[in-house]
C-alpha positions as CSV (number, residue, x, y, z in Angstrom):
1,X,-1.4,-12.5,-16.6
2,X,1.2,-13.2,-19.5
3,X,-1.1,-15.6,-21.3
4,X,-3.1,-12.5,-23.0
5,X,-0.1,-10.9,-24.7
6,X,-2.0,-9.2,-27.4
7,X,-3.4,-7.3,-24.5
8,X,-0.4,-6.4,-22.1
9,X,1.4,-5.6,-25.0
10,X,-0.2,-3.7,-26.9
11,X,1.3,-1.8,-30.2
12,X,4.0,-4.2,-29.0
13,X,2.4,-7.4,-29.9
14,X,3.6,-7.2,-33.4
15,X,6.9,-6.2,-33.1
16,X,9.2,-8.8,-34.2
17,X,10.8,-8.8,-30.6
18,X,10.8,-6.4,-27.4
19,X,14.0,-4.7,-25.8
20,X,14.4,-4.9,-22.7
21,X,13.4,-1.1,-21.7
22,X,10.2,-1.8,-23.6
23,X,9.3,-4.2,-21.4
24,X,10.1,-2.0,-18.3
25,X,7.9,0.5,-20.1
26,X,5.0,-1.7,-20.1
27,X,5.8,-2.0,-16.2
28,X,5.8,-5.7,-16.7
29,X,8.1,-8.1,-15.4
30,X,9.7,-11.4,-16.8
31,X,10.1,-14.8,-14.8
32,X,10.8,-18.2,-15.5
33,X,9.1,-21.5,-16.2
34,X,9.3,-22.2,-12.6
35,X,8.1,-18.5,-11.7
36,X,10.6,-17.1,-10.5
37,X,11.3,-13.2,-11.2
38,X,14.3,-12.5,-13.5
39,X,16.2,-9.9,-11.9
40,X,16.5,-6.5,-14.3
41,X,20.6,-6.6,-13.9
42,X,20.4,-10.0,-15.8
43,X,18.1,-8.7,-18.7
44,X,20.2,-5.5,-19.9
45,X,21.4,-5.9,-23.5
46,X,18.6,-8.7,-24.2
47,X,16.1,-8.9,-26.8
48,X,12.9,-11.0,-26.4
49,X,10.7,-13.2,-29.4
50,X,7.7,-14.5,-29.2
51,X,8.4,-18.3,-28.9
52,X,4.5,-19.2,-31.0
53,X,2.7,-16.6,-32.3
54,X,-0.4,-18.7,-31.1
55,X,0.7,-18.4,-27.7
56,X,2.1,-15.4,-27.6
57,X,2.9,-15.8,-23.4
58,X,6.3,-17.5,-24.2
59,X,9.1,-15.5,-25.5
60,X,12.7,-16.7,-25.8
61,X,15.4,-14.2,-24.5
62,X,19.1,-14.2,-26.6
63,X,22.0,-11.6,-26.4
64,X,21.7,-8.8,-28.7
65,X,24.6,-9.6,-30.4
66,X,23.2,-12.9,-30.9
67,X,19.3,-13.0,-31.9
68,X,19.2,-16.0,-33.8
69,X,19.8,-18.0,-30.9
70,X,17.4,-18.4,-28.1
71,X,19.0,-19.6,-24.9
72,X,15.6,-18.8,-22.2
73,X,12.7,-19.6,-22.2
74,X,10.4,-17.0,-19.9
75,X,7.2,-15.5,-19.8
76,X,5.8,-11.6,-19.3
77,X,3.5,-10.7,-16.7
78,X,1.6,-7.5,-15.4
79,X,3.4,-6.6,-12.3
C-alpha cells in the first residue's frame, strides 16, 4: 500500500520528486483520491512531489514545465 512510501520507494523516497518512468520502474501505479487508476497516457511529461513529508502517500502531480504548481492530488501503490 501507498501509505509506506519510504518502503515502496526506496532510494526514491528522498528525491525531491519522481518522473514518471521512475514510477513505472518501481512497477507501481498512481490513482486518485477516489481510487481510481490514472491511466499512463495521462501521466507522460509529469513530475510527482511529496505533498507532506510526514505522510509521504500523497504526492501532487504538475506539468514539467510547470513544477511549482500542483494541480493533482494522487497517491502510489504497489501494483
Amino acid at each position: 500500500m501507498a501509505s509506506h512510501g519510504k518502503e515502496i520507494l526506496g532510494e526514491y523516497y528522498e528525491n525531491e520528486h519522481l518522473t514518471h518512468e521512475q514510477i513505472e520502474e518501481l512497477g507501481l501505479r498512481v490513482v486518485t483520491e477516489e481510487g481510481e487508476t490514472v491511466p499512463a497516457e495521462q501521466l507522460q511529461g509529469k513530475v510527482f512531489r511529496i505533498q507532506d513529508r510526514d505522510d509521504a502517500s500523497g504526492y501532487v502531480v504538475s506539468p514539467m514545465e510547470t513544477t511549482g504548481t500542483a494541480t493533482v492530488l494522487c497517491y502510489l501503490q504497489a501494483a
